[in-house]
C-alpha positions as CSV (number, residue, x, y, z in Angstrom):
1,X,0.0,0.0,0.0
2,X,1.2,3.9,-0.2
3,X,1.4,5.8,3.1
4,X,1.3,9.4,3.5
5,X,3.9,10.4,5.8
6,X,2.4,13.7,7.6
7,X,5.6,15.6,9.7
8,X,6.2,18.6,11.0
9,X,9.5,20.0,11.9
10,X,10.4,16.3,11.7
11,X,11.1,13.6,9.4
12,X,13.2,13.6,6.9
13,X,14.8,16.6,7.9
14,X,18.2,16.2,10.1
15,X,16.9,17.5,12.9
16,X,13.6,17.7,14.5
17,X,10.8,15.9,16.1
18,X,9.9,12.0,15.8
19,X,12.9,11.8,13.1
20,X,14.3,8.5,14.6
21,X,10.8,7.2,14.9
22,X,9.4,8.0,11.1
23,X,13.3,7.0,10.3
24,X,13.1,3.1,11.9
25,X,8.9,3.2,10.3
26,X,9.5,3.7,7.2
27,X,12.8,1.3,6.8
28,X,11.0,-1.6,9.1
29,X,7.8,-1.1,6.2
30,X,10.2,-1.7,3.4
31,X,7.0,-3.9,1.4
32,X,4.9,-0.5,1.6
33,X,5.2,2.8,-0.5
34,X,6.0,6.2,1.5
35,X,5.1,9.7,0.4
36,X,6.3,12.1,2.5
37,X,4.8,15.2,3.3
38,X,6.6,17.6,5.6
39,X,6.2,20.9,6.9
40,X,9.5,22.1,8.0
41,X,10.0,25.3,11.3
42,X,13.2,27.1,10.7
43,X,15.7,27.5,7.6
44,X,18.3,26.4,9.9
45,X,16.3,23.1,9.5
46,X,15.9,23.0,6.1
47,X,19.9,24.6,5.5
48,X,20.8,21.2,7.4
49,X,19.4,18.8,4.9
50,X,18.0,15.6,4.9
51,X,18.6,12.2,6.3
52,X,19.7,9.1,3.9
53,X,15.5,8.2,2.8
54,X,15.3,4.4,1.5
55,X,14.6,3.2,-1.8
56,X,10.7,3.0,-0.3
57,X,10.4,6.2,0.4
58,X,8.5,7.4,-3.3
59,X,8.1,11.1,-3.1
60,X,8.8,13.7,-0.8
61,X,7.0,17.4,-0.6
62,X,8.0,20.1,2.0
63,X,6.7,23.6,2.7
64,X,7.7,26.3,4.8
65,X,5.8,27.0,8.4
66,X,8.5,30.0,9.1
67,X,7.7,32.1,6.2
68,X,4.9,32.6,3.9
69,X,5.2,33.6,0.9
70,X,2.7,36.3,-0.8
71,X,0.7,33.9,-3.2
72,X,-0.5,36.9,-4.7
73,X,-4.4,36.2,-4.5
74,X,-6.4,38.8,-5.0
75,X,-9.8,37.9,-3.8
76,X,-13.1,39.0,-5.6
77,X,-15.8,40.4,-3.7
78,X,-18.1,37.4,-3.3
79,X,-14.8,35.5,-2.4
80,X,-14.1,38.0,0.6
81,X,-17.7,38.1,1.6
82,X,-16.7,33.9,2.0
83,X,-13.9,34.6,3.6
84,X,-15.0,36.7,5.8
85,X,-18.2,34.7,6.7
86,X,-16.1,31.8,7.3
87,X,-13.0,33.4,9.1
88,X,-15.9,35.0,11.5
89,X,-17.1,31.8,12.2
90,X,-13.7,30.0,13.4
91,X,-12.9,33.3,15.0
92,X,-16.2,33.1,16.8
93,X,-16.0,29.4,17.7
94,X,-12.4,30.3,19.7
95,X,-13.8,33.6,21.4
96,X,-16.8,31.6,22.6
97,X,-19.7,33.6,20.8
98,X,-22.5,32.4,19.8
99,X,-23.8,31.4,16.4
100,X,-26.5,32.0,14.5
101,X,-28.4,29.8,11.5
102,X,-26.6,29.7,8.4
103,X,-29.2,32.4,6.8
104,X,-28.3,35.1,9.1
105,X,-26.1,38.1,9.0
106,X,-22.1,37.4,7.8
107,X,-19.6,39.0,10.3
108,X,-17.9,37.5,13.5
109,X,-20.5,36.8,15.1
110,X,-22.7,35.5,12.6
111,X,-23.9,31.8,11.7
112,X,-21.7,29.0,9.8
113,X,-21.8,30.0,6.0
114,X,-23.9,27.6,3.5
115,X,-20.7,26.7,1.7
116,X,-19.3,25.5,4.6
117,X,-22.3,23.5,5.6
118,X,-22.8,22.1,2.1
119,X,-19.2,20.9,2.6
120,X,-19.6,18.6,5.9
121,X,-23.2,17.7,5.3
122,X,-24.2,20.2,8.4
123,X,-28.5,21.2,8.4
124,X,-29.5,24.0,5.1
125,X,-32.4,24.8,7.5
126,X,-30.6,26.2,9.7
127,X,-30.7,23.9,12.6
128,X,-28.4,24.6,15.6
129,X,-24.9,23.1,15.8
130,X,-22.4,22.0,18.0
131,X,-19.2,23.9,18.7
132,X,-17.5,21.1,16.8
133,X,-19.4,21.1,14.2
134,X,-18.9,25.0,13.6
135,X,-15.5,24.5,14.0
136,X,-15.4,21.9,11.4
137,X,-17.7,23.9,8.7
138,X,-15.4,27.2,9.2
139,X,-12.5,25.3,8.6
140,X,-13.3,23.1,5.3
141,X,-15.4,26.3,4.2
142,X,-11.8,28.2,4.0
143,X,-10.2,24.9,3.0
144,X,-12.8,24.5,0.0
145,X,-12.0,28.7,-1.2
146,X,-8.2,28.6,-0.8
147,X,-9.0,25.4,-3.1
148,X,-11.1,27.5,-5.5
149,X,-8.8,29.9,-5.5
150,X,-5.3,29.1,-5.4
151,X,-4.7,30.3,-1.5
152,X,-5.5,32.2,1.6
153,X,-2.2,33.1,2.8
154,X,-2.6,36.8,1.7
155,X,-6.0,37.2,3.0
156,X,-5.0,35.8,6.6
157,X,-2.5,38.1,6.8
158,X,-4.6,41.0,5.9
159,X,-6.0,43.7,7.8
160,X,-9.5,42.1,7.0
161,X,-8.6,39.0,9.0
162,X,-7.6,41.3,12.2
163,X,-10.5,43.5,12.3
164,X,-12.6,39.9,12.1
165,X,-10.8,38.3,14.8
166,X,-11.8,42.1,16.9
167,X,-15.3,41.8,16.3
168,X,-15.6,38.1,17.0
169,X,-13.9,39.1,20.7
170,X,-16.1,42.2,20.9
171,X,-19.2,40.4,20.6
172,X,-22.0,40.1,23.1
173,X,-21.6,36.4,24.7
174,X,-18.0,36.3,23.7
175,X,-16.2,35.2,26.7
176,X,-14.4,37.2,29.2
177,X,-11.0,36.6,28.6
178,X,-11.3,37.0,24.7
179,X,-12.8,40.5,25.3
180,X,-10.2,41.4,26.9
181,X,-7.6,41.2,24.1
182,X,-6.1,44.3,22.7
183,X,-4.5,45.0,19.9
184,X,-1.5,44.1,20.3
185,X,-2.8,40.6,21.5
186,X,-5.3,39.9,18.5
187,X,-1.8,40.7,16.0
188,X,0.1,38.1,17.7
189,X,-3.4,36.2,17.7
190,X,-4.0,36.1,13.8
191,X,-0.2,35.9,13.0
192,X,-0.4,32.3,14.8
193,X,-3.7,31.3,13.2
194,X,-2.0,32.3,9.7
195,X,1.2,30.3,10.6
196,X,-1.5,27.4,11.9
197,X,-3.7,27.2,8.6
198,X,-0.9,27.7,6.0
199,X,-1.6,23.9,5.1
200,X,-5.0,24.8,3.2
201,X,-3.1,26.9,0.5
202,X,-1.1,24.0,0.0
203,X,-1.6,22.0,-3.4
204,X,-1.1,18.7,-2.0
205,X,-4.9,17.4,-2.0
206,X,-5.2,16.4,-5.8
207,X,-5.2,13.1,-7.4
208,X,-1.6,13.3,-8.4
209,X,-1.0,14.0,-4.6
210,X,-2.7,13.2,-1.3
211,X,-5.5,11.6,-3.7
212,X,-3.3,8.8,-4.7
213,X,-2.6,7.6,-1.2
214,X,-4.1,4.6,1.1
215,X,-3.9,6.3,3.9
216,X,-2.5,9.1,5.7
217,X,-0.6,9.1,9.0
218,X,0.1,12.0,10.9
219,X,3.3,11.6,12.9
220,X,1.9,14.6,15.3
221,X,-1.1,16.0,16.3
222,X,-1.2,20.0,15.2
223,X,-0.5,21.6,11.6
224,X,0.5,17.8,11.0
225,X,-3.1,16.3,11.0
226,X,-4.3,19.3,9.4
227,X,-3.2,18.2,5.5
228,X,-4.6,15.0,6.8
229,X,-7.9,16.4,7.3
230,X,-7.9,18.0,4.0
231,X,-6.9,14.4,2.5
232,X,-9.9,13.0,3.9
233,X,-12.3,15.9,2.9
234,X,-11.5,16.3,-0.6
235,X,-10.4,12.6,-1.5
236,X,-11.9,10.9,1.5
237,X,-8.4,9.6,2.7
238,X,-8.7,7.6,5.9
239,X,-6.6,9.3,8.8
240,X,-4.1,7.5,11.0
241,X,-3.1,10.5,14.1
242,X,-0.2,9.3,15.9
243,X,0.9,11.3,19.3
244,X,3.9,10.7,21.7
245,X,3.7,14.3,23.3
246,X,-0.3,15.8,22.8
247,X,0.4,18.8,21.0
248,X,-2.5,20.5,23.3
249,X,0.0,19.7,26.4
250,X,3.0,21.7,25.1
251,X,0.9,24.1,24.0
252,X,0.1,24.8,27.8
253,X,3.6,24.2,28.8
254,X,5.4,26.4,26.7
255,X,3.0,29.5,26.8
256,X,2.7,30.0,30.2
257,X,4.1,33.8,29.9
258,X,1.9,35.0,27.2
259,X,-1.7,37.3,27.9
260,X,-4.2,35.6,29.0
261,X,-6.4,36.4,26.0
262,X,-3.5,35.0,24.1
263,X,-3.0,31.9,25.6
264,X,-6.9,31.5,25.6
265,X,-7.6,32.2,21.8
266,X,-4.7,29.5,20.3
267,X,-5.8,26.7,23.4
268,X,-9.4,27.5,22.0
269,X,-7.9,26.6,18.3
270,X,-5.9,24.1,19.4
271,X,-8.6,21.9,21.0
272,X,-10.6,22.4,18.6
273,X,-7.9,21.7,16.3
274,X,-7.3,18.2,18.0
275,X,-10.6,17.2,18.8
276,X,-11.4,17.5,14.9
277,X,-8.5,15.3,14.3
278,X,-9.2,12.8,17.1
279,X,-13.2,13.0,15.6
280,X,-12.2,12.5,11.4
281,X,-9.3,9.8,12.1
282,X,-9.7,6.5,11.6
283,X,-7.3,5.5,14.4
284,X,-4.9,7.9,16.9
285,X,-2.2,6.4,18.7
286,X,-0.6,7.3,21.6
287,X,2.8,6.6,23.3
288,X,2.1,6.6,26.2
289,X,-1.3,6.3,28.9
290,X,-0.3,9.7,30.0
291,X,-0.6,10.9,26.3
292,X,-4.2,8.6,26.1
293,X,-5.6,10.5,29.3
294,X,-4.9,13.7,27.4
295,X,-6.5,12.7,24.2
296,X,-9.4,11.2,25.6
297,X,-10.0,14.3,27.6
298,X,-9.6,16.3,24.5
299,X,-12.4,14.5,22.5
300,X,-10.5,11.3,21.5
301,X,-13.6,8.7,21.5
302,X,-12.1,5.2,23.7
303,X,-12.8,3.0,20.9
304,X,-10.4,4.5,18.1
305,X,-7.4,5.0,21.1
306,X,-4.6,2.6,20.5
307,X,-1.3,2.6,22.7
308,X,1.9,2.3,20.4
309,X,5.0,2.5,22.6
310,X,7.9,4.2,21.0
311,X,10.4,1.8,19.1
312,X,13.6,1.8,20.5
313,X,16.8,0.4,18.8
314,X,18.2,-2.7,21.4
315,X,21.0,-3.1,19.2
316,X,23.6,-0.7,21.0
317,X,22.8,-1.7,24.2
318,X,22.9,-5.3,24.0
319,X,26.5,-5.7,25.1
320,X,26.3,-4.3,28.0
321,X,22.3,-5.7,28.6
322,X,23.9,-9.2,28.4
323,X,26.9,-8.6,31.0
324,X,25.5,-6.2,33.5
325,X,28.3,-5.6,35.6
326,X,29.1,-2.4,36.1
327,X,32.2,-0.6,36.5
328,X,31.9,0.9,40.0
329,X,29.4,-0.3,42.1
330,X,29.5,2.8,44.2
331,X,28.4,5.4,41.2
332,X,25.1,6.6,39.9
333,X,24.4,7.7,36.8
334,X,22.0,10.5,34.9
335,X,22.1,10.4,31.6
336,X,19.8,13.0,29.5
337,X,20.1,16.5,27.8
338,X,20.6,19.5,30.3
339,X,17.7,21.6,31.5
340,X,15.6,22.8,33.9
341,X,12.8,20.6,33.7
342,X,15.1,17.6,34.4
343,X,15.9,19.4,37.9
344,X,19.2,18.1,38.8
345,X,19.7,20.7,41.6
346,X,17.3,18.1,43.3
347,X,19.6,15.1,42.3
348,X,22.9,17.1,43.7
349,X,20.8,17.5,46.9
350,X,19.7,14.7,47.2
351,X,23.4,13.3,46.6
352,X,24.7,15.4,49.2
353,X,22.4,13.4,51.8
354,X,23.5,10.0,49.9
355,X,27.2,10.9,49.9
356,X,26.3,11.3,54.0
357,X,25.5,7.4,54.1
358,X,27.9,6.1,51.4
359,X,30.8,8.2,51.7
360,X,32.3,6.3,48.1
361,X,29.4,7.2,46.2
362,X,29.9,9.3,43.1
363,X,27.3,10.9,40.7
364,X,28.2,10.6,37.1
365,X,26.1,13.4,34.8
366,X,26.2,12.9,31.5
367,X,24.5,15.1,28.9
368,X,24.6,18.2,26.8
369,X,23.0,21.3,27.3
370,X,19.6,21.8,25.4
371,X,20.5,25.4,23.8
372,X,21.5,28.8,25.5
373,X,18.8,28.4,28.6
374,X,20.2,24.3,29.3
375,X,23.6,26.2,28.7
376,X,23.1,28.4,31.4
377,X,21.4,26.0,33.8
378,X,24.9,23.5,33.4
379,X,26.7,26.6,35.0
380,X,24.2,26.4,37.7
381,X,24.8,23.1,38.7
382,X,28.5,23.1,38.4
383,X,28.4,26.2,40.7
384,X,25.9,24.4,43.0
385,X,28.2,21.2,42.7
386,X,30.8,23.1,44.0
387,X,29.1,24.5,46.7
388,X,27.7,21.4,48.0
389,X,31.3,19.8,48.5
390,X,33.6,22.2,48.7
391,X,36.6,20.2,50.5
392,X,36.8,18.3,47.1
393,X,36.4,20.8,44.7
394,X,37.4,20.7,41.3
395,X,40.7,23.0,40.0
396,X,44.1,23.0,40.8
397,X,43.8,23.9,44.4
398,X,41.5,21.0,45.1
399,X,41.7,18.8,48.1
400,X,40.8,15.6,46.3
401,X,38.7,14.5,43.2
402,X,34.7,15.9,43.8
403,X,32.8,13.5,43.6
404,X,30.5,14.8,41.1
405,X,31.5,14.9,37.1
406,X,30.3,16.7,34.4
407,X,30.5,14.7,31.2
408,X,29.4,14.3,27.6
409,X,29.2,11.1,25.2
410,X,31.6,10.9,22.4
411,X,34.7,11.1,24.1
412,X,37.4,8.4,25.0
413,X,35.8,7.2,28.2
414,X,32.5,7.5,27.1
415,X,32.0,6.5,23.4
416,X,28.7,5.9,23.8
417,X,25.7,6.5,25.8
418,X,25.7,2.2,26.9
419,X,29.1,3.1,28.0
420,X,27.6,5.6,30.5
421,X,24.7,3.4,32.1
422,X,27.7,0.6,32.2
423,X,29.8,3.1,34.6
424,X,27.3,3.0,37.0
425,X,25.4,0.9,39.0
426,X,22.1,2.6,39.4
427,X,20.4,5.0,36.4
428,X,18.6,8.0,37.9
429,X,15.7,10.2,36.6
430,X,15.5,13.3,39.0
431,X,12.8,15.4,36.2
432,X,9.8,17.7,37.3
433,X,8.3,17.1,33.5
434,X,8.4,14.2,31.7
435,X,7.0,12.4,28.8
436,X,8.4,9.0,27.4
437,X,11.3,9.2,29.2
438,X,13.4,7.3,26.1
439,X,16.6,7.5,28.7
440,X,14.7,5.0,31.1
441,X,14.3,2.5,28.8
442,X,18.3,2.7,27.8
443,X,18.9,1.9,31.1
444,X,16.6,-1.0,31.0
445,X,17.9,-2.6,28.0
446,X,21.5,-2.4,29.9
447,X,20.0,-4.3,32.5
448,X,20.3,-1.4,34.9
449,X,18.5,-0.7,38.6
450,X,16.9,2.5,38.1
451,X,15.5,5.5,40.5
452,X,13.3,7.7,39.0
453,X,10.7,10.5,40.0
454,X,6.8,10.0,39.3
455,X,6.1,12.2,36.0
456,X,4.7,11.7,32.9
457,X,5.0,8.1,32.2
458,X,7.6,6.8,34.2
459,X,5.8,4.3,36.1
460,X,4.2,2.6,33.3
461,X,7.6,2.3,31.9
462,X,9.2,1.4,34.8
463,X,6.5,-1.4,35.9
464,X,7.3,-2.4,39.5
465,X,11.0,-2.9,37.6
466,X,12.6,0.1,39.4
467,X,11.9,2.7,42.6
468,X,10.0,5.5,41.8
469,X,9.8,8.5,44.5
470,X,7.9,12.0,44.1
471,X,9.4,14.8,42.2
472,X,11.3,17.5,44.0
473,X,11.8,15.3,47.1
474,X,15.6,15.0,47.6
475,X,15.5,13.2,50.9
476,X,13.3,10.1,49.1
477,X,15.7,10.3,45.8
478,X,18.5,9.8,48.3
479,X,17.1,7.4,50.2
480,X,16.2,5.4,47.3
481,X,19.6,5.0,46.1
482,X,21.2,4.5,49.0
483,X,19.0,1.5,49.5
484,X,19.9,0.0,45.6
485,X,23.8,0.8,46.1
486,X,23.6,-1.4,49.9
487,X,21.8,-4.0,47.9
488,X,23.8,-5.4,45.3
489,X,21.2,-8.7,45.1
490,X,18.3,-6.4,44.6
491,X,20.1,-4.4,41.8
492,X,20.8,-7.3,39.4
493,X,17.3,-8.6,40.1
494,X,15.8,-5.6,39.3
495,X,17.8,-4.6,36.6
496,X,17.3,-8.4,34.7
497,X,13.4,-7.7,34.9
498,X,14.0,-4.5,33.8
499,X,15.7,-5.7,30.6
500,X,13.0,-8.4,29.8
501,X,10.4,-5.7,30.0
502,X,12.2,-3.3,27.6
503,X,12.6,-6.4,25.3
504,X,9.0,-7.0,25.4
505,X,7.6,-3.7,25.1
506,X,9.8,-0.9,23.5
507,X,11.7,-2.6,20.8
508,X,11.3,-1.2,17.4
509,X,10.1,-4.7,16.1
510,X,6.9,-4.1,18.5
511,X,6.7,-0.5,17.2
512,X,6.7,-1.6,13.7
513,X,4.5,-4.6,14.0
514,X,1.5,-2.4,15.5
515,X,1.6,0.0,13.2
516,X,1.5,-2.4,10.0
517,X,-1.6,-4.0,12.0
518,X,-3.4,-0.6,12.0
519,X,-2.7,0.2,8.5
520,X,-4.1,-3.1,7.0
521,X,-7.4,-2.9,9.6
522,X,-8.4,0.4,7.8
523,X,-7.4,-0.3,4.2
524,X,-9.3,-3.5,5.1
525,X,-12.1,-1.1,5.9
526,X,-11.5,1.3,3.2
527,X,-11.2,0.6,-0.6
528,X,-8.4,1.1,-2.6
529,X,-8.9,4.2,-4.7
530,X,-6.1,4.2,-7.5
531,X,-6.8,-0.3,-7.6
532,X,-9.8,-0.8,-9.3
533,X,-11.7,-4.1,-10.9
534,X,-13.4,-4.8,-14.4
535,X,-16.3,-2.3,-13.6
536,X,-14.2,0.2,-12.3
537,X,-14.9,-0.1,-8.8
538,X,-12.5,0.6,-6.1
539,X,-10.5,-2.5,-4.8
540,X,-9.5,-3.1,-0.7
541,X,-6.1,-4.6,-2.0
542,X,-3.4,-3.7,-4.5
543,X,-2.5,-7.8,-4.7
544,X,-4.8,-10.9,-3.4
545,X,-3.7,-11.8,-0.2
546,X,-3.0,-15.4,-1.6
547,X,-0.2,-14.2,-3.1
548,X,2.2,-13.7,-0.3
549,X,1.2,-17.0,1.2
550,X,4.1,-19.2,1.0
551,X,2.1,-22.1,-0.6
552,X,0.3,-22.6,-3.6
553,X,-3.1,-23.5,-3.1
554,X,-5.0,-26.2,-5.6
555,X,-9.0,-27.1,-5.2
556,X,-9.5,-29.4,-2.5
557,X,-8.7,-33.5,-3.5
558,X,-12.0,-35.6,-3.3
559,X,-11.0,-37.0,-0.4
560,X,-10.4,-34.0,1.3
561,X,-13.7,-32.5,0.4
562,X,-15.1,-35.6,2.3
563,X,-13.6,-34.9,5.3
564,X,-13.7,-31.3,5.3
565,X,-16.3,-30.1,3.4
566,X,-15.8,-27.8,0.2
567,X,-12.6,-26.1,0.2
568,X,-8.8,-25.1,-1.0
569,X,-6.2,-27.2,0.2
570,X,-2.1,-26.0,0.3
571,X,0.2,-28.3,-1.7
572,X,4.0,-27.6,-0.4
573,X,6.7,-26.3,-0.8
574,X,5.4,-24.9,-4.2
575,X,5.4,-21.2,-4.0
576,X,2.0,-19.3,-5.6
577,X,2.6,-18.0,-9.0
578,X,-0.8,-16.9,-10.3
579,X,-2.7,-15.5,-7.5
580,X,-6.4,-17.1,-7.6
581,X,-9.0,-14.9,-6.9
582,X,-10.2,-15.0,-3.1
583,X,-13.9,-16.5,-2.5
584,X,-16.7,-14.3,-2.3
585,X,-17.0,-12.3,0.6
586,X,-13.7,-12.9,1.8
587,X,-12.5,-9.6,-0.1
C-alpha cells in the first residue's frame, strides 16, 4: 500500500521531532510505498538537509511553516464576503460567541456559511450546531476557497482578518477573557492562526497528490493532521493520528508567559484543532497512557485510542544488557540532555544526603546542554556542585577528586551512551516534567536498577521494575539510592526484569509490528482508490492476499472434500505464481 507520511518540523529533515521514529517506520515497512509530506520550522532546519531516505520512500514534498510567501491572491468580492463569513465563524467558535443559522447576517459573530455547511453535510435549514461542528464547517469552508482559488495566505495576513478576529472578541456572549484582548494581543493572535492554517493553501490534496494515497498518517497531532484532514475531505483519505507528546500539552507548557487572551484564543484553536482530528481519524495512537488520558480528555472517542509505545533500537545496548556488571558499584548515573525541567539541583541535593551514608558514592552526569537556557542552567549546577562539596572541589587547588562529574558522550571514556549506564550501578531520573522518558528504557535494555521521580509516564515504563519517588523530594531520591547501592542482590534482580520488560515492550520490532496491523485494519475497511476491478470499482487490495502465502493452493482433493467439506487445500513447498482470486466475501 502507499502511506502518506504527515511531519512537522520532523522527518526527513536532520533534525527535528519523531525523526528517529518516522526513520526506523518507514525502513522496518520496506514492502509499503511512503510519500512524504513535511512541513518544515526554521531554515536552519531546512539549510541542514535531509537524512539518507530508503529506496521506499516514493516522493517527498515540504513547505515552509517560518515564512509565507505572498501567493499573490487577489480575492473578488463574493470571495471576501466567503472569507470573511467563514474566518468569522472560526474566529467566533475560539472567542466563545454564539452562532447564528446559516441564513443570518455574515460577520464575527454571525452563523456557519452555507458553503461551509454544504461541505460537511451540516443542516441547510438552519438547525443549531455544536461547537464542533462549527468548528469543522469554518475550517473546510476556508479549505474549499483557498482550493477554489489558489490560497489564503494573503487574505490571513490581511487587515480584514484582524479587524474579524476584533469583532468576533467584541461580541455580546464572547467570553471574558477574549474581550479582553487588545490589539497588540489579536496581532500576535491572527499571525499564529496564519502560521497554523498555512496547510489549506497548499496544493497537496489532488489526485496526483494526497489523492493517490491509502492512507495518511500524521506523525503529530497539530499543523501535521491538518493536510490530513484536508486528505480526507476532498479525496476521502482515511486518517491515521499518531501522538507521543499531545500537542495541546506543550501548548500549555510552553506559553505559560503569554496574555491571558492569548493563551486563551490559540488553546481554544488548538482543542478544537485536536478534537477535529481525534473526531475524522480512523485511528490515533498514543505513546504513552499519559498521552491517552490527554487525548481522551480532549475529544478522543475510547474506541479508536490505541497505545503504540515508542520503538527503541536494542542493538547498541545489548552488550552491555547481556553482562551487566558495572564498572563501580559505588556510582550513579543521569544520563539525558541538560535543562531545567530535568531538575538536577534536586539530584545534587539529594546526593549530598547519599554521599552522607555512602561516603564512596559518586554521581556521574552525562548530557549536553539543550541550547542557550540548558547552557546556562549547566553553570548552575556546576556552581551548585561546588558549593555542595567544597573540600573536594574541582581546579588545581582541590583537596581531592569531587565526587561529582560533568561529562558528555563521544569522548574516549564515554564513546557511547551504553558506555555511560555501564559506569554506573544505578540510572537515575530526578525530572519535574516528563514524557516518554526514552533515557529510562536505555537503562533498561542495559540491564540497569533504576530510580526515577513519578512524571509523565515513568511508572508505566518502569512497571514495578525500578523505585519511583515523588518529584522534587531529595531526601526520598536519596534514600532510594542509597538502598539500591547497599543491595547489590536487589540491583541485578531488578535490573534483569527490567531488561526483559524493555525487550518485550519498547523494541522497534513491536513498534513496527503495531503500526502495520493498524494500517491493514483500515485499508481492510477502506477501498483502494487508485486499484480498481473490471467495472471500475475501487479494490480493498493492490494484490490478493493469496499471493504472499508461502504455498500454492489447488481445489480441494475428493478425499479431502469428504472430510472437510468444500474447500482449498495447500500443496507444499510450491510457491504461488498466479494469484487465484479469493472467495466471495472474503474480499
Amino acid at each position: 500500500m502507499r502511506i502518506g507520511l504527515l511531519t512537522e518540523g520532523g522527518y526527513p529533515y536532520v533534525s527535528g521531532d519523531a525523526r528517529l521514529w518516522c526513520d526506523r517506520l518507514v525502513h522496518g515497512l520496506a514492502q509499503h510505498e511512503f510519500d512524504v509530506y513535511a512541513l518544515s520550522r526554521s531554515q536552519h532546519q531546512e539549510d541542514e538537509g535531509w537524512i539518507p531516505l530508503p529506496r521506499n520512500v516514493r516522493r517527498v514534498r515540504t513547505a515552509p511553516l517560518w515564512m509565507a510567501e505572498d501567493d499573490e491572491v487577489v480575492l473578488g468580492r463574493r470571495a471576501r464576503r466567503r472569507f470573511a463569513e467563514c474566518f468569522g465563524e472560526l474566529a467566533a467558535v475560539l472567542c466563545g460567541a454564539p452562532g447564528a443559522p446559516s441564513g443570518g447576517a455574515s460577520g464575527a459573530a454571525g452563523g456557519a456559511p452555507k458553503s461551509a455547511l454544504r461541505a460537511t453535510g451540516g443542516d441547510p435549514g438552519g438547525a443549531p450546531t455544536s461547537e464542533a461542528d462549527r468548528f469543522a464547517n469554518a475550517l473546510y469552508g476556508l479549505a474549499e476557497l483557498a482550493r477554489e482559488e489558489g490560497g489564503l495566505t494573503g487574505a490571513l495576513r490581511s487587515e480584514a482578518a484582524v479587524r474579524t478576529l476584533e469583532r468576533a472578541c467584541r461580541a455580546p456572549g464572547a467570553h471574558r477573557t477574549a474581550r479582553e484582548a487588545r490589539v497588540p494581543d489579536l496581532l500576535t493572535v491572527a499571525a499564529h492562526l496564519e502560521r497554523a492554517l498555512r496547510p489549506l493553501s497548499l496544493d497537496w490534496y489532488e489526485d496526483d497528490g494526497l489523492g493517490a494515497v491509502d492512507l495518511c498518517h500524521a506523525a503529530s497531532g497539530g499543523p501535521a493532521a491538518l493536510p490530513g484532514l484536508l486528505a480526507r475531505h476532498f479525496t476521502g483519505v482515511p486518517l491515521v493520528v499518531t501522538e507521543y507528546g499531545v500537542r495541546l500539552r506543550t501548548h500549555y507548557l510552553t506559553t505559560p508567559d503569554a496574555p491571558p487572551a492569548v493563551r486563551h484564543l490559540l488553546a481554544a484553536f488548538q482543542g478544537r484543532l485536536a478534537a477535529e482530528a481525534y473526531g475524522r481519524a480512523e485511528v490515533v495512537t498514543a505513546g504513552n497512557t499519559h498521552a491517552r488520558r490527554w487525548q481522551e480528555r480532549c475529544g478522543a472517542e475510547r474506541e479508536k485510542l490505541r497505545t503504540v509505545y515508542p520503538g527503541m533500537d536494542a542493538r547498541p545496548f545489548a552488550e552491555v544488557g547481556e553482562s551487566p556488571d558495572c564498572a563501580d558499584p559505588d556510582t550513579l548515573v543521569w544520563v539525558g540532555r541538560v535543562e531545567p525541567a530535568k531538575d538536577l539541583v534536586s539530584l545534587l541535593h539529594a546526593f549530598a544526603e547519599v554521599r552522607k551514608q555512602s561516603p564512596r558514592a559518586r554521581l556521574r552526569i552525562v548530557g549536553a546542554p539543550a541550547g542557550p537556557e540548558g547552557a546556562a542552567y549547566l553553570g548552575h549546577c556546576r556552581t551548585l556542585a561546588a558549593q555542595l562539596f567544597p573540600d573536594e572541589a574541582e581546579g588545581p587547588h582541590a583537596a581531592g577528586d569531587n565526587p561529582v562529574s560533568f561529562e558528555e558522550t563521544g569522548g574516549p571514556e564515554l564513546p557511547a551512551s551504553a558506555d555511560a549506564y555501564a559506569s554506573g550501578a544505578v540510572t537515575v531520573l530526578s525530572s519535574v516534567v516528563e514524557g516518554f522518558p526514552v533515557g529510562l528504557v536505555e537503562a533498561m535494555l542495559c540491564g540497569r536498577a533504576t530510580v526515577s521521580t513519578d512524571v509523565g509516564a515513568v511508572v508505566e515504563v518502569i512497571g514495578g521494575t525500578g523505585l519511583v519517588v515523588p518529584p522534587r523530594n531529595p531526601r526520598a531520591l536519596a534514600e532510594a539510592c542509597v538502598a539500591l547501592l547497599r543491595d547489590p542482590e536487589r540491583r541485578a534482580r531488578l535490573g534483569a526484569a527490567a531488561r526483559a520488560r524493555a525487550l518485550e515492550l519498547f523494541t522497534v520490532e513491536q513498534n513496527i509490528e503495531a503500526f502495520h496491523g493498524i494500517y491493514l485494519e483500515i485499508v481492510s475497511r477502506a477501498p483502494v482508490r487508485r486499484v480498481l476491478d473490471g467495472a471500475g470499482e475501487p479494490l480493498p487490495f493492490a494484490v490478493p492476499a493469496e499471493a504472499h502465502v508461502p504455498v500454492r493452493w489447488t481445489a480441494a482433493s475428493p478425499s479431502l472434500a469428504a472430510r472437510s467439506g468444500p474447500g482449498w487445500a495447500a500443496s507444499r513447498p510450491v510457491r504461488a505464481t498466479t494469484p487465484l482470486p479469493a472467495p466471495e466475501g472474503a474480499r
